[in-house]
N, C-alpha and C positions, 0 to 999 in steps of 0.2 A: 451909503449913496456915493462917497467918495472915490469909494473901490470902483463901484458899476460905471462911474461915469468914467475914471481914469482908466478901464479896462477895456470899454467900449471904443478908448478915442474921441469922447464927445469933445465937443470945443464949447464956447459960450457964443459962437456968432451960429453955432447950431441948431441954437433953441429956437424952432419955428413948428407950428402947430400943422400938417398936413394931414394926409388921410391914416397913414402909419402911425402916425403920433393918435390920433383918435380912438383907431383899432387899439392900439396899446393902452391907454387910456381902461378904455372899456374894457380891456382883456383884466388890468390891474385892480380894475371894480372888479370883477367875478373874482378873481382870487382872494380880493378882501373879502366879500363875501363867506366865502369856500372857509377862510383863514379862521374868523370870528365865530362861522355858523359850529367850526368842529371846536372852537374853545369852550363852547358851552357845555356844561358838564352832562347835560339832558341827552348829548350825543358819544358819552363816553365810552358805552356798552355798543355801539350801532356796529352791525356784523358789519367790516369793511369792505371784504372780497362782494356781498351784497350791493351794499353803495356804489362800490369800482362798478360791477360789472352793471348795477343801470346806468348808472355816468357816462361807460363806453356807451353803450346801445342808443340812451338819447342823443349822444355826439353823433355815432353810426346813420342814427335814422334821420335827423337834421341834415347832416352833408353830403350824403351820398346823393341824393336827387339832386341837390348844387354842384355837384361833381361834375355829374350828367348833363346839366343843360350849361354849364362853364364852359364846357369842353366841346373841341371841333363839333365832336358826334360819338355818339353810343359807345357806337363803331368803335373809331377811336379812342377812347377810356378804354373799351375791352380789351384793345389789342396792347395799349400800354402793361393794364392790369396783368396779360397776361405774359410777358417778360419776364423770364426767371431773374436776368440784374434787376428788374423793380422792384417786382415782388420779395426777391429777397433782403432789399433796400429798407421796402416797406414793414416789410417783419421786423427786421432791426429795431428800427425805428420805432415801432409800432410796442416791441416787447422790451424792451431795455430803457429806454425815454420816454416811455407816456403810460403802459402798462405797467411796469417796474416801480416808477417812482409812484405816481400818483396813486397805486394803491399802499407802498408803505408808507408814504406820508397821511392816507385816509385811515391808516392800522395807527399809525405812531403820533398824530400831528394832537389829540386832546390829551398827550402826557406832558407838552410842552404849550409857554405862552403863548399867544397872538405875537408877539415881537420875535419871539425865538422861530416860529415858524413862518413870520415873514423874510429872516434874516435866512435861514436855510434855502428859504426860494429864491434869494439874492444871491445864493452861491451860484444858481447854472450859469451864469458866465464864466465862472472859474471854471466848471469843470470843462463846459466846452470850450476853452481854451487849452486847456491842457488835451484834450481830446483831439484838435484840430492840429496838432502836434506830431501825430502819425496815423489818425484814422483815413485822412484824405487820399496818401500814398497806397493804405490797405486797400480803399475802395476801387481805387486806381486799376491794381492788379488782379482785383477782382472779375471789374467789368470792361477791363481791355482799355482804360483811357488812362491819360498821365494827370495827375491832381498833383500839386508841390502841396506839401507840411507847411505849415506855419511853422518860425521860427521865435527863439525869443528875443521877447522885447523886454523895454524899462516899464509900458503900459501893462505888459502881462505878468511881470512879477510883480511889481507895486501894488495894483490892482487888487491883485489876487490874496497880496499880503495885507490889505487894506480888511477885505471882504474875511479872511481867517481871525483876522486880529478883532474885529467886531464881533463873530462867536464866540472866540474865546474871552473877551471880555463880559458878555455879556453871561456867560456859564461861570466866571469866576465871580460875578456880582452876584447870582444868584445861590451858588456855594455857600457865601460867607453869610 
């Protein structure tokens, strides 16, 4: 926790409950959920790429009608959606960061604890900080706009060093 908050930036006059803090909240409930339901050994054998892919499809078919009625109009989602820099954006995104992981953590996550697979979900701040490091500049040149890199900080090595040192602690406690 020390890592996420030092890496984040949090401060202590931070701590106030608003509608993000809630979201997150409730997002940190379903993950515990998700965490616990795959330590159960009853789910050891469960085909993952199966699970992944209804997980996507209920995600799919929940938000796309919120998409739609969020937005200006149809219309416009359509014409967004169909932008090569979005869609290609959204592919990214889509295949690398939410298809990627969450299915090999639904393949990998009942060979490891509930602590271990909490503390692995504690890393994406590490890696998108390290990501945010030169992906912004790629993007940049991609879609014709200037994005600056982040650069380093004492929040982003600390941090970061914080967050590795708890895995590895917590892999050498369960070694011995």
């Amino acid at each position: 926790l020390a890592g996420v908050a030092w890496l984040s930036g949090m401060k202590r006059g931070d701590l106030h409950i608003g509608r993000g803090e809630w979201e997150t909240l409730a997002a940190a409930f379903l993950f515990t959920f998700q965490i616990l339901a795959l330590e159960d050994p009853r789910h050891r054998n469960n085909d993952s790429l199966a699970v992944s892919f209804v997980m996507f499809a209920a995600i799919a078919i929940c938000f796309f009608p919120l998409a739609l009625l969020s937005g200006p109009s149809a219309h416009a989602c359509l014409t967004i959606a169909c932008s090569t820099h979005v869609a290609g954006l959204i592919a990214a995104i889509t295949v690398f960061s939410t298809l990627g992981s969450f299915t090999l953590m639904n393949r990998w996550q009942p060979s490891v604890s509930a602590v271990e697979a909490g503390l692995i979900y504690s890393s994406e701040p590490l890696f998108t900080a390290i990501y945010v490091l030169f992906l912004p500049g790629w993007i940049g040149m991609w879609t014709g706009h200037s994005y600056a890199n982040e650069t380093w900080t004492a929040s982003l090595i600390g941090g970061g060093l914080l967050i590795t040192g708890a895995n590895l602690l917590l892999h050498l406690r369960r070694a011995s």
